[in-house]
PAKOL-802308 format. One record per atom (N, C-alpha, C): residue number from 1; x, y, z; residue in three letters; atom name. Coordinates in steps of 0.05 Angstrom, whole numbers, plus 5000, padded with zeros to 4 digits. Each point is the difference from the previous one (the first is absolute). Layout:
REM PAKOL-802308
+-----+------+------+------+-----+------+
|   n |    X |    Y |    Z | res | atom |
+-----+------+------+------+-----+------+
| NUM |    X |    Y |    Z | ALA |   CA |
...
+-----+------+------+------+-----+------+
//
This chain:
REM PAKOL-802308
+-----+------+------+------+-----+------+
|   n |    X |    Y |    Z | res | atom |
+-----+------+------+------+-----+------+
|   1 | 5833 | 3689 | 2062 | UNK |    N |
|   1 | 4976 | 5002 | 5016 | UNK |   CA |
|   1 | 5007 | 5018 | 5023 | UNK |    C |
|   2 | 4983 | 5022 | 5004 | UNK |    N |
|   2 | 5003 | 5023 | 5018 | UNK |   CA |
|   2 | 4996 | 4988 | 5030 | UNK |    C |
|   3 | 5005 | 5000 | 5019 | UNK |    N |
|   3 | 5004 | 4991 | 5022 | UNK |   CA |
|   3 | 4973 | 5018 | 5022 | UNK |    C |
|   4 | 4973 | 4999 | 5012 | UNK |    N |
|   4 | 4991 | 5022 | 4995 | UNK |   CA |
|   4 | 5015 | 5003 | 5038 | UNK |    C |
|   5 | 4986 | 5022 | 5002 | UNK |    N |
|   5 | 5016 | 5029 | 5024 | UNK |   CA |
|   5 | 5028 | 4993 | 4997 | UNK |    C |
|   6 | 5010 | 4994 | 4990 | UNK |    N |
|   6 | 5034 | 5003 | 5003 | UNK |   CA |
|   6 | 5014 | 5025 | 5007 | UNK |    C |
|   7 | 4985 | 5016 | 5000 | UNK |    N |
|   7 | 5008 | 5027 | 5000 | UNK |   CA |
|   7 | 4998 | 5013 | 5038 | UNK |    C |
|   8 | 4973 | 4987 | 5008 | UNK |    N |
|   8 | 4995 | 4993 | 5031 | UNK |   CA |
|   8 | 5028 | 4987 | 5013 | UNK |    C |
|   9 | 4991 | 4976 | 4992 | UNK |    N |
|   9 | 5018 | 4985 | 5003 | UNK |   CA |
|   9 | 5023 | 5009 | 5009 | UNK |    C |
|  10 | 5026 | 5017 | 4986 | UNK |    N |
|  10 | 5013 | 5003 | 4989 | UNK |   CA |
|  10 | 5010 | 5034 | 5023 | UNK |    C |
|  11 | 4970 | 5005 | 4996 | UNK |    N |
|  11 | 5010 | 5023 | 5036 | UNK |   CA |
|  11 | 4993 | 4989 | 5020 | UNK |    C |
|  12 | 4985 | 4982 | 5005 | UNK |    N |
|  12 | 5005 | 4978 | 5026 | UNK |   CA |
|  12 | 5021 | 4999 | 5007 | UNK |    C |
|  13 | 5015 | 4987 | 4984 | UNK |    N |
|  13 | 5028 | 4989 | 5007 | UNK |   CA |
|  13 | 5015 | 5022 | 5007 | UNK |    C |
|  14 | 5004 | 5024 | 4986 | UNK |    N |
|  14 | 5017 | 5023 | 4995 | UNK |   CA |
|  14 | 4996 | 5014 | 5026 | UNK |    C |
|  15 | 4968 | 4998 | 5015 | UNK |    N |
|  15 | 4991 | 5022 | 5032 | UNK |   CA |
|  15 | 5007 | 4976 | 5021 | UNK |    C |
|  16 | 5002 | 4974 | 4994 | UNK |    N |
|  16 | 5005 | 4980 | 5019 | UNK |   CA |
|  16 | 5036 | 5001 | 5000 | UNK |    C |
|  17 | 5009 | 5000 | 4979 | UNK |    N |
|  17 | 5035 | 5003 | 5009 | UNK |   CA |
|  17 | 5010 | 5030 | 5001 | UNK |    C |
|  18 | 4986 | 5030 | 4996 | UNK |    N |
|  18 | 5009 | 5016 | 5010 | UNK |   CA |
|  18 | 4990 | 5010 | 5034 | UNK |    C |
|  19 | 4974 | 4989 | 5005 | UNK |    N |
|  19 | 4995 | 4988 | 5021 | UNK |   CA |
|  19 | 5013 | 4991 | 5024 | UNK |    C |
|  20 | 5011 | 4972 | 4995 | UNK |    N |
|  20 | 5029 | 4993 | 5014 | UNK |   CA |
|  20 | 5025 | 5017 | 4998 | UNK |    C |
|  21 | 5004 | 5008 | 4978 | UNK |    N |
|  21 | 5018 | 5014 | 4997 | UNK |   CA |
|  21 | 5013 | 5033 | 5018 | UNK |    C |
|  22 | 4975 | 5000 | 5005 | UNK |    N |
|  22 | 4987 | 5028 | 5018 | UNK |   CA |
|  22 | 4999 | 4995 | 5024 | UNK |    C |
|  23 | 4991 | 4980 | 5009 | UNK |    N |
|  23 | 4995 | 4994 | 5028 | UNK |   CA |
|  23 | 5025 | 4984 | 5015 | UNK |    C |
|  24 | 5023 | 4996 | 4980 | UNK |    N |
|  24 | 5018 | 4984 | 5018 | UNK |   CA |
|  24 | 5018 | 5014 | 5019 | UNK |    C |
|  25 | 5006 | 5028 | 4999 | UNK |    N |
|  25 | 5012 | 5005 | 5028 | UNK |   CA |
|  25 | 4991 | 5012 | 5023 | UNK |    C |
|  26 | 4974 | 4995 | 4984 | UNK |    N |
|  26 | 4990 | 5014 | 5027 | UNK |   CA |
|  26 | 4988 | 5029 | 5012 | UNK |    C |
|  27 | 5008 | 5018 | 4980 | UNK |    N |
|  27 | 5002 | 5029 | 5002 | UNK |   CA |
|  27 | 4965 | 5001 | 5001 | UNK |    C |
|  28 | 4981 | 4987 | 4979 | UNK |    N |
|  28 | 4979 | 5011 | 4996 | UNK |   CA |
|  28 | 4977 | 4988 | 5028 | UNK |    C |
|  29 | 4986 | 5015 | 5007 | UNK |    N |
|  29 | 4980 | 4984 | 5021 | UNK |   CA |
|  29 | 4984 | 4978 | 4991 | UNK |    C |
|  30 | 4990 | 4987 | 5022 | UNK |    N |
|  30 | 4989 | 4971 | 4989 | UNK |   CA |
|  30 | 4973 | 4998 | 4980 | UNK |    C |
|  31 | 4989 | 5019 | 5008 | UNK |    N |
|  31 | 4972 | 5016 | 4978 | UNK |   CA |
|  31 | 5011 | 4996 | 4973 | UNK |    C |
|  32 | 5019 | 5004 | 4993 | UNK |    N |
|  32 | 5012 | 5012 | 4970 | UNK |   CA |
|  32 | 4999 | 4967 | 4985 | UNK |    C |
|  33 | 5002 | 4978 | 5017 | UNK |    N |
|  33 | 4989 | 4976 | 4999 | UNK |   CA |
|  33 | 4987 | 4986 | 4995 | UNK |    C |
|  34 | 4980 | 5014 | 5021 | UNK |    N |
|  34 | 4972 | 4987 | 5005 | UNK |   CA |
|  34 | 4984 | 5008 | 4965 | UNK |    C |
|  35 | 5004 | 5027 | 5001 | UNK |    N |
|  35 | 4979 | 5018 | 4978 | UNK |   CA |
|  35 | 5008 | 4987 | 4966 | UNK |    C |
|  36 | 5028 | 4993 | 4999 | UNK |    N |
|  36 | 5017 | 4984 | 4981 | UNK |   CA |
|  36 | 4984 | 4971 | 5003 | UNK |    C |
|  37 | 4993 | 4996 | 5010 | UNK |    N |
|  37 | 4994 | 4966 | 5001 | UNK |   CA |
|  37 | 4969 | 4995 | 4995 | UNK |    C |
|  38 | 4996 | 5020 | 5012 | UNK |    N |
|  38 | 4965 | 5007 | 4991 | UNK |   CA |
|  38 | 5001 | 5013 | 4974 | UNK |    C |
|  39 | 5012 | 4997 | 4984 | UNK |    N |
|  39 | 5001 | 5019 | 4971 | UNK |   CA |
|  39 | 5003 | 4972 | 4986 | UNK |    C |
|  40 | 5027 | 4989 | 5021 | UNK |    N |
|  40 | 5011 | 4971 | 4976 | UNK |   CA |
|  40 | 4973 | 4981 | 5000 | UNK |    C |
|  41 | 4978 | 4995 | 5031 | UNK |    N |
|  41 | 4987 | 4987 | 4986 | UNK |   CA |
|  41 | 4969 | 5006 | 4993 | UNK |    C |
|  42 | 4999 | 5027 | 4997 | UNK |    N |
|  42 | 4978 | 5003 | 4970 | UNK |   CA |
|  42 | 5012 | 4996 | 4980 | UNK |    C |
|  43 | 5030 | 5005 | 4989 | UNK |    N |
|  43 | 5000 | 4993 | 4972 | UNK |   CA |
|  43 | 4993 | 4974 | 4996 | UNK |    C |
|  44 | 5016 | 4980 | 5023 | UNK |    N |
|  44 | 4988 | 4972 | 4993 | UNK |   CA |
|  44 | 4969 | 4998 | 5001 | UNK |    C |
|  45 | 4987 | 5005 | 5023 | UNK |    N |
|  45 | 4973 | 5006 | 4993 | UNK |   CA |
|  45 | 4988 | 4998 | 4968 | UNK |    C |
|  46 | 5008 | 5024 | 4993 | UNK |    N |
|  46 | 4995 | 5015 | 4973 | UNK |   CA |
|  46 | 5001 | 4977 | 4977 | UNK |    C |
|  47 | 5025 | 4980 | 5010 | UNK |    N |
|  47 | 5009 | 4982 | 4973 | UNK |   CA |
|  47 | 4980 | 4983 | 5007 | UNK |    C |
|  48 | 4995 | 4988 | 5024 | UNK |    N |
|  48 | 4991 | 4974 | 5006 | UNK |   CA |
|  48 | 4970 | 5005 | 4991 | UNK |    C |
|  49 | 4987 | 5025 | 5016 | UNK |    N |
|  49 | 4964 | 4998 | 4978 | UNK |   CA |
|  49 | 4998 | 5012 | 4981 | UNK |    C |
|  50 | 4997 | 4988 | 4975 | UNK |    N |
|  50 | 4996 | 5016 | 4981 | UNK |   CA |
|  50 | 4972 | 4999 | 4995 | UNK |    C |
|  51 | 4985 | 4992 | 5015 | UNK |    N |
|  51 | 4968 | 5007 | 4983 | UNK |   CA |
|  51 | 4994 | 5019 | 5022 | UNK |    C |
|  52 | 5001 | 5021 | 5012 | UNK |    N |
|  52 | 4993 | 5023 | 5011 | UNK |   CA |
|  52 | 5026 | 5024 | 5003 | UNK |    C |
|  53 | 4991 | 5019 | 5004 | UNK |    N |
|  53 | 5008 | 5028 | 4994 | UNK |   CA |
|  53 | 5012 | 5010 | 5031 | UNK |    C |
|  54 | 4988 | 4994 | 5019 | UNK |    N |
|  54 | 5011 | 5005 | 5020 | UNK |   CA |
|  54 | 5028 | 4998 | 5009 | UNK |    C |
|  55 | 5012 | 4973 | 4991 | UNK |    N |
|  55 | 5038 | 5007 | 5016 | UNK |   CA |
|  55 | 5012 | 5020 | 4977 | UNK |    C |
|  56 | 5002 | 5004 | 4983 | UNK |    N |
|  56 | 5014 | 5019 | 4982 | UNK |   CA |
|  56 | 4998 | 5029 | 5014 | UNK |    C |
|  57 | 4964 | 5006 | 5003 | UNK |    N |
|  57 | 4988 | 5023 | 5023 | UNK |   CA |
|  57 | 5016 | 5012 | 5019 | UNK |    C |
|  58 | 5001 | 4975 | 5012 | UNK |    N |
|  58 | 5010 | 5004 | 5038 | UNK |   CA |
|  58 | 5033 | 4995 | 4996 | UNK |    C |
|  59 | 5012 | 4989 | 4976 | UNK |    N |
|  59 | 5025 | 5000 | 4999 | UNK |   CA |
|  59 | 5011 | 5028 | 4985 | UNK |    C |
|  60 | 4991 | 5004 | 4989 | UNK |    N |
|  60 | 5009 | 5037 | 4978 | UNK |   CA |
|  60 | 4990 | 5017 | 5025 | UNK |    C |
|  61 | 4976 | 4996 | 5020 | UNK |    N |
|  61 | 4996 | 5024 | 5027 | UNK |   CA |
|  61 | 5025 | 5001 | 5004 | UNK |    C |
|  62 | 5002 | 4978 | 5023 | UNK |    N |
|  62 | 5024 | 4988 | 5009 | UNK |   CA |
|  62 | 5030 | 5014 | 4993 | UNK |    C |
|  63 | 5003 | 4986 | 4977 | UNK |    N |
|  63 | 5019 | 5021 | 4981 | UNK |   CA |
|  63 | 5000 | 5020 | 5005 | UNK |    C |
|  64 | 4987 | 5015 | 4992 | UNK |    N |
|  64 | 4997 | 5034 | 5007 | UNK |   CA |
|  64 | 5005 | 5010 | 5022 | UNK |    C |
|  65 | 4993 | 4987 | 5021 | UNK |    N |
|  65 | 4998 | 5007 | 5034 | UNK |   CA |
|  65 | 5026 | 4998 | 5002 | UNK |    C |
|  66 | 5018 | 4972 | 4994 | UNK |    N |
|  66 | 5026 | 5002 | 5004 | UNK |   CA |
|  66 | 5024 | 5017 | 4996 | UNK |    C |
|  67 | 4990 | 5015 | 4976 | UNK |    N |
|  67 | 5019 | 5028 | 4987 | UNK |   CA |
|  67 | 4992 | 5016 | 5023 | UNK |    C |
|  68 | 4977 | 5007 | 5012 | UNK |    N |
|  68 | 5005 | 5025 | 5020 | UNK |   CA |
|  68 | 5008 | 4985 | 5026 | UNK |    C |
|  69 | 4993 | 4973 | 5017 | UNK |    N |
|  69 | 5024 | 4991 | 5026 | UNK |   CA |
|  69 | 5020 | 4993 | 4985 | UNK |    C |
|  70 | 5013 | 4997 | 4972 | UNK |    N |
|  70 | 5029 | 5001 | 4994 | UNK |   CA |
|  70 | 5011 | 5033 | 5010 | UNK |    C |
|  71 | 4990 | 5021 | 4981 | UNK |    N |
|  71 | 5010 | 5015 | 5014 | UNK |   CA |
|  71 | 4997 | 5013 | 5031 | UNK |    C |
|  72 | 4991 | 5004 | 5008 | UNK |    N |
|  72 | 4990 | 4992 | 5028 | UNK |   CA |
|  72 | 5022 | 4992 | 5017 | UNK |    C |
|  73 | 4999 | 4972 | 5000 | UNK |    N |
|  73 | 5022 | 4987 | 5009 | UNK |   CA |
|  73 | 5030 | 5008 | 4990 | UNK |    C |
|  74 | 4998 | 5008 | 4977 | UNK |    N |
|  74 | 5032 | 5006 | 4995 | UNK |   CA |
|  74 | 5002 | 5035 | 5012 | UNK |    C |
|  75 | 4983 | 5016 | 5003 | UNK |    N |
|  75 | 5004 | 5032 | 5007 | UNK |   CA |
|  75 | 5011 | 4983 | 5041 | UNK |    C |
|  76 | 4989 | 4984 | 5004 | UNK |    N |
|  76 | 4999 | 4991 | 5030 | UNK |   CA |
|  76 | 5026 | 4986 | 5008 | UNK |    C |
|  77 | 5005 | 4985 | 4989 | UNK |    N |
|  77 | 5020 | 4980 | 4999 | UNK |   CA |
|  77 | 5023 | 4997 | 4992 | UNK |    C |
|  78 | 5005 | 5019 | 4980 | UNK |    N |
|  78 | 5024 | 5004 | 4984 | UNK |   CA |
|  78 | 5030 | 5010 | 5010 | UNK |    C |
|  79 | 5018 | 4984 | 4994 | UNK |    N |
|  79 | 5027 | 5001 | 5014 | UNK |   CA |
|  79 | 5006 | 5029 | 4993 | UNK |    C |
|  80 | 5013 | 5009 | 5032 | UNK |    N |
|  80 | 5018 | 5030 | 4986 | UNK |   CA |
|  80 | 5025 | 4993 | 4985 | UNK |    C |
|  81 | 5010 | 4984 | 5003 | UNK |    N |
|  81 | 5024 | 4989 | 4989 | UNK |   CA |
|  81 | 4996 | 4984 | 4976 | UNK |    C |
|  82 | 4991 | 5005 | 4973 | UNK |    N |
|  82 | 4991 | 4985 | 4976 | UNK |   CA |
|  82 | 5028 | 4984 | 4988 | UNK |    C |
|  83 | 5024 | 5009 | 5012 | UNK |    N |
|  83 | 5015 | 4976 | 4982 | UNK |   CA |
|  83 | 5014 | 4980 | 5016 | UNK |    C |
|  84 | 4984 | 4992 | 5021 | UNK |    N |
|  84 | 5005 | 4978 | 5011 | UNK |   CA |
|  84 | 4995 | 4971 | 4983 | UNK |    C |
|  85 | 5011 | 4983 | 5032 | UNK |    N |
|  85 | 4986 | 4980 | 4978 | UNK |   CA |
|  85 | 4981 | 4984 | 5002 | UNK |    C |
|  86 | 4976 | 5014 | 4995 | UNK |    N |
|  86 | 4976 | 5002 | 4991 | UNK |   CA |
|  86 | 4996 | 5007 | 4978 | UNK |    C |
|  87 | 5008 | 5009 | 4982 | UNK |    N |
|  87 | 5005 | 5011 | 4977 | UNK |   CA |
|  87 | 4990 | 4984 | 4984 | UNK |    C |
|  88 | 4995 | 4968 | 4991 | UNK |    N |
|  88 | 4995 | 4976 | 4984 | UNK |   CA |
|  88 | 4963 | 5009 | 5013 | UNK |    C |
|  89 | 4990 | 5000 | 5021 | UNK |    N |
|  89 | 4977 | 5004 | 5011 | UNK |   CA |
|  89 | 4984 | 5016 | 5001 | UNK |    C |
|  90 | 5009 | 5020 | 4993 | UNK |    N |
|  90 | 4998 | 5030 | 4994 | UNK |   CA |
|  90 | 4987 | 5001 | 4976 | UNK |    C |
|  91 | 5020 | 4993 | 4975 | UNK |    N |
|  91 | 4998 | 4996 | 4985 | UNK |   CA |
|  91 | 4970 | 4976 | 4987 | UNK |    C |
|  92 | 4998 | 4979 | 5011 | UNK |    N |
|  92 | 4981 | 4984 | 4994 | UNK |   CA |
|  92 | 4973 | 5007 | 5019 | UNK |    C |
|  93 | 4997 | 5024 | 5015 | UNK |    N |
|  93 | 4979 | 5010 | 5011 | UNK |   CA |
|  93 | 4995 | 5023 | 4979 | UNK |    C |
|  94 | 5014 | 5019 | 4982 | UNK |    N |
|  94 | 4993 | 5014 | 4985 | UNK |   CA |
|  94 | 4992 | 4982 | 4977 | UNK |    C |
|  95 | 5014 | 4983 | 4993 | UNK |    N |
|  95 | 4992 | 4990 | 4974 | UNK |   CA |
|  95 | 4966 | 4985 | 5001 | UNK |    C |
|  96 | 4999 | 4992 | 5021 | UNK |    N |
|  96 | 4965 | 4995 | 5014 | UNK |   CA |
|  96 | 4987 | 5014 | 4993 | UNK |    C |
|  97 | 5003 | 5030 | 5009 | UNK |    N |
|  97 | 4983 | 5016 | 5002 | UNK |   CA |
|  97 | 4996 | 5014 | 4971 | UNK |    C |
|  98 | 5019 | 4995 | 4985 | UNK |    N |
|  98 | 5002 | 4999 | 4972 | UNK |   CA |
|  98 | 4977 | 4983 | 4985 | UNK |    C |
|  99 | 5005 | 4983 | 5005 | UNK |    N |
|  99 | 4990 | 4977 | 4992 | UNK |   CA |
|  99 | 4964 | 4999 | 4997 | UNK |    C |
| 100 | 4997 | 5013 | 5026 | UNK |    N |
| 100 | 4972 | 4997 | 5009 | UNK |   CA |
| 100 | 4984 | 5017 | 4978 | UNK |    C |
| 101 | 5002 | 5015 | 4980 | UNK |    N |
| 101 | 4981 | 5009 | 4986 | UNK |   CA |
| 101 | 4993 | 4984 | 4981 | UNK |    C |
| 102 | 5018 | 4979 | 4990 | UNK |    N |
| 102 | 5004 | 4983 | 4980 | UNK |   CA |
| 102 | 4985 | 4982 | 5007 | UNK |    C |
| 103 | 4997 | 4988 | 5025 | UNK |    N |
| 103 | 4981 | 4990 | 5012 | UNK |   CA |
| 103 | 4971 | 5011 | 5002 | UNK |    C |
| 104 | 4997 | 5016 | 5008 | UNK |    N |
| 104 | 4973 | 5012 | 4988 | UNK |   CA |
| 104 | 4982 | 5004 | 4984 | UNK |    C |
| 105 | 5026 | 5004 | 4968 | UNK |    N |
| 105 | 4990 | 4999 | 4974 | UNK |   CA |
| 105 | 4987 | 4969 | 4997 | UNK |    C |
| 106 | 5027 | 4977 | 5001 | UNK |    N |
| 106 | 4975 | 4981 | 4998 | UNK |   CA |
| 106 | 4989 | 4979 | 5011 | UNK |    C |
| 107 | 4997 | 5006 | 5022 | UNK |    N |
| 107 | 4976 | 4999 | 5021 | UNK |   CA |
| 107 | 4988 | 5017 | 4984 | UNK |    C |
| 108 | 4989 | 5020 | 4993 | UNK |    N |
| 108 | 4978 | 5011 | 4991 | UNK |   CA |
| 108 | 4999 | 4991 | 4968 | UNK |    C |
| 109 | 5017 | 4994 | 4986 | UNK |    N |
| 109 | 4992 | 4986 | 4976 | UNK |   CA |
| 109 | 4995 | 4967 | 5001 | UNK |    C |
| 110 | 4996 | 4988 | 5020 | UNK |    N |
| 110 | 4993 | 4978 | 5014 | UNK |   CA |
| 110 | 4973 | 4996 | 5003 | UNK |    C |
| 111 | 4990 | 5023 | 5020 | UNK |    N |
| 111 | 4973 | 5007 | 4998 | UNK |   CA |
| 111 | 4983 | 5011 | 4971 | UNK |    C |
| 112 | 5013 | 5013 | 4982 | UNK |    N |
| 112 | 4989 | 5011 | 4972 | UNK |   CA |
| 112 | 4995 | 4966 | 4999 | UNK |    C |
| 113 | 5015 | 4981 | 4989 | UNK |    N |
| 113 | 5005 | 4976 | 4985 | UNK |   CA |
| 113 | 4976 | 4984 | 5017 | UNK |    C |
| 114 | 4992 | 5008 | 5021 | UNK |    N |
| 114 | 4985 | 4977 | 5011 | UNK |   CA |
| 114 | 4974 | 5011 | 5001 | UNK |    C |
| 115 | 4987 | 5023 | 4989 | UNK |    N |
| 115 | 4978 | 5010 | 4994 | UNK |   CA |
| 115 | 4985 | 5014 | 5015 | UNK |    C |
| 116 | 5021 | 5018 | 5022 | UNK |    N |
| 116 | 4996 | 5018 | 5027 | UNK |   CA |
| 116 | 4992 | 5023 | 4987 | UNK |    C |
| 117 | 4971 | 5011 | 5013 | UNK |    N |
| 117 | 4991 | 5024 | 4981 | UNK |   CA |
| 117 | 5006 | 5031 | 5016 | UNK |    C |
| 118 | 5015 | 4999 | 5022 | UNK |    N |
| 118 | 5005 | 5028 | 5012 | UNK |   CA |
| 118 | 5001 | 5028 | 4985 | UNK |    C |
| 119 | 4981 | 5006 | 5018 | UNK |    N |
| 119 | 5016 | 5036 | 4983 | UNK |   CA |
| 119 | 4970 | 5001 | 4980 | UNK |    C |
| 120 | 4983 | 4981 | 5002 | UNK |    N |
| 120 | 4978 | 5004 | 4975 | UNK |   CA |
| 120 | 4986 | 4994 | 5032 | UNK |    C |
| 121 | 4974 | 5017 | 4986 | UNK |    N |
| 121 | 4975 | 4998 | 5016 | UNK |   CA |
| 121 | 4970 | 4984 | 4988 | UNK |    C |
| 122 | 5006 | 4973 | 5002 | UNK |    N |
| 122 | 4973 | 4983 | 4986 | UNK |   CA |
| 122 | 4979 | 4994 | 5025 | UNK |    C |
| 123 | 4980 | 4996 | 4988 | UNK |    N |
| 123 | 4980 | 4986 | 5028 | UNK |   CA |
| 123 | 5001 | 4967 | 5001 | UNK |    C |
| 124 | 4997 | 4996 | 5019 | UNK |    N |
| 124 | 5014 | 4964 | 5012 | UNK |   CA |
| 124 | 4978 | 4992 | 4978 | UNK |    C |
| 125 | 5014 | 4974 | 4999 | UNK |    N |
| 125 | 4974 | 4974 | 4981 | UNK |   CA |
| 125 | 4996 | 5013 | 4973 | UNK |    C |
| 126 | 5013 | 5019 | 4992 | UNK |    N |
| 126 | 4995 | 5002 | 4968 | UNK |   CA |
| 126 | 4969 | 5016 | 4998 | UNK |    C |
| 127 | 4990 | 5008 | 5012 | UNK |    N |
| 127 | 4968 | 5018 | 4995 | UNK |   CA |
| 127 | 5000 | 5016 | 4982 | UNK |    C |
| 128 | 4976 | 5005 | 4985 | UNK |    N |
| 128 | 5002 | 5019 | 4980 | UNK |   CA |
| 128 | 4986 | 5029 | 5003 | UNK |    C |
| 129 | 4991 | 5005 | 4989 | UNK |    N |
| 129 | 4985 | 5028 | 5009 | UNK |   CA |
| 129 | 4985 | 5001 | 5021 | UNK |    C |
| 130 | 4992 | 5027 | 5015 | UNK |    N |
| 130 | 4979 | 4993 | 5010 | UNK |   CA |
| 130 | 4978 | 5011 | 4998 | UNK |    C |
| 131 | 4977 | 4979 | 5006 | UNK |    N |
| 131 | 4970 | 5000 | 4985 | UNK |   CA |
| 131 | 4986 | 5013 | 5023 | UNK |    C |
| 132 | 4998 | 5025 | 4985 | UNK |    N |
| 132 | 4976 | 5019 | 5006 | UNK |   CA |
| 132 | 4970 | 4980 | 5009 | UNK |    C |
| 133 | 4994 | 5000 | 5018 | UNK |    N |
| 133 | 4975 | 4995 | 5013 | UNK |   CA |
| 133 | 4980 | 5023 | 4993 | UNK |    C |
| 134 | 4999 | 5020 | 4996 | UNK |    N |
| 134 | 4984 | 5023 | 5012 | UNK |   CA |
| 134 | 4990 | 5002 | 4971 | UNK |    C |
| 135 | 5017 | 4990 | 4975 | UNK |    N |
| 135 | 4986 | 4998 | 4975 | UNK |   CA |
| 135 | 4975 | 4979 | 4984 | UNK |    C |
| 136 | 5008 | 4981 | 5019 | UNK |    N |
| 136 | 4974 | 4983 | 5004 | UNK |   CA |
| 136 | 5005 | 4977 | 4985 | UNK |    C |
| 137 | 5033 | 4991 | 5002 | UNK |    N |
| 137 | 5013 | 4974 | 4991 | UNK |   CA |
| 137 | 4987 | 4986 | 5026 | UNK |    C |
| 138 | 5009 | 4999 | 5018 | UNK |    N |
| 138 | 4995 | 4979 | 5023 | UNK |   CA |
| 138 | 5017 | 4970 | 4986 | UNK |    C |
| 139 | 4984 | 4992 | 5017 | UNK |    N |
| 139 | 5023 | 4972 | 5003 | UNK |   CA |
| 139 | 4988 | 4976 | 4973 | UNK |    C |
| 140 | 4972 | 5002 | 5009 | UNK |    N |
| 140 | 4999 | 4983 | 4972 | UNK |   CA |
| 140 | 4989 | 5017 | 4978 | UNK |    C |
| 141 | 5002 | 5026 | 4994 | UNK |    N |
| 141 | 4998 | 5010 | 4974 | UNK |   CA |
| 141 | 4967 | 5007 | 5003 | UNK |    C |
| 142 | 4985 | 4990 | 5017 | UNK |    N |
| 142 | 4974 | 5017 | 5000 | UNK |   CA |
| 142 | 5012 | 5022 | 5019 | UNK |    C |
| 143 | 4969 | 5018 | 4980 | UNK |    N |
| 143 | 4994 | 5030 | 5016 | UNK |   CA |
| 143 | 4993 | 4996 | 5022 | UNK |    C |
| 144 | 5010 | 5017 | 5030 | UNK |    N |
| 144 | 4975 | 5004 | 5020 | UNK |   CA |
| 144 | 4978 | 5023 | 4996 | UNK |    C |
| 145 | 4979 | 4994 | 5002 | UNK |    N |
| 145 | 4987 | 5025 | 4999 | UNK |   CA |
| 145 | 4982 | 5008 | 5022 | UNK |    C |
| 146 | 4997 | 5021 | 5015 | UNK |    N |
| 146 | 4986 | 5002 | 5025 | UNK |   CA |
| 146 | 4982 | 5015 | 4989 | UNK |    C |
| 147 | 4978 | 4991 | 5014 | UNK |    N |
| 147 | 4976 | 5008 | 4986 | UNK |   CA |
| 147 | 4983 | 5004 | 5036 | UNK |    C |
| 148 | 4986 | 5031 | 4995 | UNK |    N |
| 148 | 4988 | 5004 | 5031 | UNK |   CA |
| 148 | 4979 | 4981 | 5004 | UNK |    C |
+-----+------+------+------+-----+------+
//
């Protein structure tokens, strides 16, 4: 029996311990944190409602936004001296930023599975065509006729 988001799941854990892993000496600013923690909890978000479309949404944005303050922060922040030892941190801040597209994919196949219609242009409530008045449907199917 398939376990379902295990695959969520599964980079939760992977952005929550490269995460720590990144932030333990200190090199990166406290933002690099904050924006990580707001990512970790839309994915929980994402797991916890499953009858709406919105945390997958705001968690795959999210996602996305983080690849450009990942780099950002790393063009800003980054040791001149790369083989210190920071090097274990370094390393689990690229592997993040790695990571983050994979997150995106499904977060957005999250949203496919839960019946999010983006990217299509329907009219709200399901409506069907629309009924020409000026042909002399009107509302209950009599003619108007104006007569001088």
């Amino acid at each position: 029996m398939a376990r379902p988001n295990l695959a969520i799941k599964v980079v939760f854990l992977l952005h929550l311990a490269l995460t720590v892993g990144a932030s333990y000496p200190l090199w990166l600013p406290s933002i690099y944190r904050f924006y990580n923690g707001i990512l970790l909890l839309c994915i929980l978000w994402s797991l916890h409602a499953r009858d709406t479309e919105d945390p997958p949404f705001i968690g795959a944005s999210v996602s996305g936004l983080c690849i450009i303050f990942d780099i950002l922060t790393f063009i800003f922040s980054w040791p001149l001296q790369p083989f210190t030892t920071k090097w274990f941190s370094m390393l689990c801040a690229i592997a993040n930023l790695f990571l983050r597209p994979v997150t995106c994919f499904l977060l957005y196949r999250l949203l496919q599975e839960r019946g999010a219609a983006f990217g299509t242009f329907q009219t709200p409530g399901g409506r069907g065509r629309y009924e020409d008045l000026d042909r002399g449907a009107g509302r209950g199917g009599a003619t108007a006729s104006a007569e001088p």
